[in-house]
C-alpha positions in Angstrom: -186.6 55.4 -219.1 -188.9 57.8 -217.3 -187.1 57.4 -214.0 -184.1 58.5 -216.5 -184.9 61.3 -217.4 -186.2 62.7 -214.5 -183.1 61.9 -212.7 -181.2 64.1 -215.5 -183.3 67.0 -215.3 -183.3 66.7 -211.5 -179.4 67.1 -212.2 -179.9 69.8 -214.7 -181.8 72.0 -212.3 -179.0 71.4 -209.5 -176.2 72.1 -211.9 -178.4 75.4 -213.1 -179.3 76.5 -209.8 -175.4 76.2 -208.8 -174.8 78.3 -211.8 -177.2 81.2 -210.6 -175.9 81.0 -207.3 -172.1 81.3 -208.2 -173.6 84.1 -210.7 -175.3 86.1 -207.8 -171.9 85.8 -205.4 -169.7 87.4 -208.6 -172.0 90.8 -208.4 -170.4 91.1 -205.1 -167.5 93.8 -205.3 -164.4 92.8 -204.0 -163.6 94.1 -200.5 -163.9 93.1 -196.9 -166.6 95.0 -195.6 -169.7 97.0 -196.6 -172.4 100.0 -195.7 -176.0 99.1 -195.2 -176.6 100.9 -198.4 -173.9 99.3 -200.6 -175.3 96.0 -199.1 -178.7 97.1 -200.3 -177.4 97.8 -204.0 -176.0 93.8 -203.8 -178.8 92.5 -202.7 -181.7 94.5 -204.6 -184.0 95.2 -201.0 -184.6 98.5 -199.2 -182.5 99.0 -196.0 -185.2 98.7 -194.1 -185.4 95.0 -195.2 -182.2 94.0 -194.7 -183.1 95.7 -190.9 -185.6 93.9 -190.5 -183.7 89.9 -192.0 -181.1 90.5 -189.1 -183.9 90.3 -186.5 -185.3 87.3 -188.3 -182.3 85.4 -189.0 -179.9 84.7 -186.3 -177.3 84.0 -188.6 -177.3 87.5 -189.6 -175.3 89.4 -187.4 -173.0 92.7 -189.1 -171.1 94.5 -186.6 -170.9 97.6 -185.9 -168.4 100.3 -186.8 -167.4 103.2 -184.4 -169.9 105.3 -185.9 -172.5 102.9 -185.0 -172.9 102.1 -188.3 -173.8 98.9 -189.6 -170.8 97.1 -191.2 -171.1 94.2 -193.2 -169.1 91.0 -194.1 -169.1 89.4 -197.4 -170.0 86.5 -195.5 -173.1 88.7 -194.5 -173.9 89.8 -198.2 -174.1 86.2 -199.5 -176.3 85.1 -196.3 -178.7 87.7 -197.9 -178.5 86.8 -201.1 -179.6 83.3 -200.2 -182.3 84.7 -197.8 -183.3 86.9 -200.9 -183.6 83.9 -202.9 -185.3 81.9 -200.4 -188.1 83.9 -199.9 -188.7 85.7 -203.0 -187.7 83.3 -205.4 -188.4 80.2 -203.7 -191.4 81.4 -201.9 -190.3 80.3 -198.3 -191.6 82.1 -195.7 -189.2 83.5 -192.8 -189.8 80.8 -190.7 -189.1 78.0 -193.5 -186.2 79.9 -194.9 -184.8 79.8 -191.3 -185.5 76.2 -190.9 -183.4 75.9 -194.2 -180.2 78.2 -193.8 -180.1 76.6 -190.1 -176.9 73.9 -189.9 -177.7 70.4 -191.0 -177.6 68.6 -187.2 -176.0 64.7 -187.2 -178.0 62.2 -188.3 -179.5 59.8 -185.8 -177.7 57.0 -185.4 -179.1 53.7 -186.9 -179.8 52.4 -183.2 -182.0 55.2 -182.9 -183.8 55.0 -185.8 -184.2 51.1 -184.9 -185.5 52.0 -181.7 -188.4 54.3 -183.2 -189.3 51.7 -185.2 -189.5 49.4 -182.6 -191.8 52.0 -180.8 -193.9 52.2 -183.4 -194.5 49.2 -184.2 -195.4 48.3 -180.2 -197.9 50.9 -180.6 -199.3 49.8 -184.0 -199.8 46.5 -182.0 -201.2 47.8 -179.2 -204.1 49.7 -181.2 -204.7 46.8 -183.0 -205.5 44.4 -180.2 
């Protein structure tokens, strides 16, 4: 029963968290690109922040407008949202809030995994005799 109800508030908390996160993406006005500033209204950080994110996170990359202004994707404003939520709700730091936005890579395959086994287990023997 325990193991219950722990797996429906595990579900809750996903289905809430989903719910704040479509919640934060509606606050973002409808229109293809935006100014540093308008992107700093969105997000709730000072410019200098949102400077400082794009050297920090790779996936962060707003172009540049003729002006040499920075111009933003709405792509770009819900990366920072997440980063936002990441590290000031979440409490990541930059480095695990990279580690987190950064594409999930294949799983190894099960030969692999057999194989690492099998290494460790040779090696569990070996320390044991």
């Amino acid at each position: 029963a325990a193991a219950q109800h722990l797996d429906l508030f595990v579900s809750l908390v996903h289905s809430a968290q989903y719910l704040i996160d479509i919640a934060m993406t509606d606050n973002i006005p409808n229109k293809r690109f935006f100014k540093i500033g308008e992107v700093s209204r969105i997000v709730g950080v000072p410019t200098h922040v949102l400077r400082y994110w794009e050297r920090e996170f790779s996936l962060l990359r707003p172009r540049r407008a003729p002006s040499k202004q920075r111009v933003y994707k709405r792509k770009d404003v819900e990366m920072l949202l997440r980063i936002k939520k990441l590290l000031h709700n979440e409490k990541y730091t930059i480095a695990g809030a990279r580690k987190k936005l950064q594409p999930a890579s294949a799983p190894p395959s099960p030969n692999d995994t057999l194989e690492e086994i099998k290494q460790e287990l040779i090696d569990l023997r070996r320390m044991l005799d």
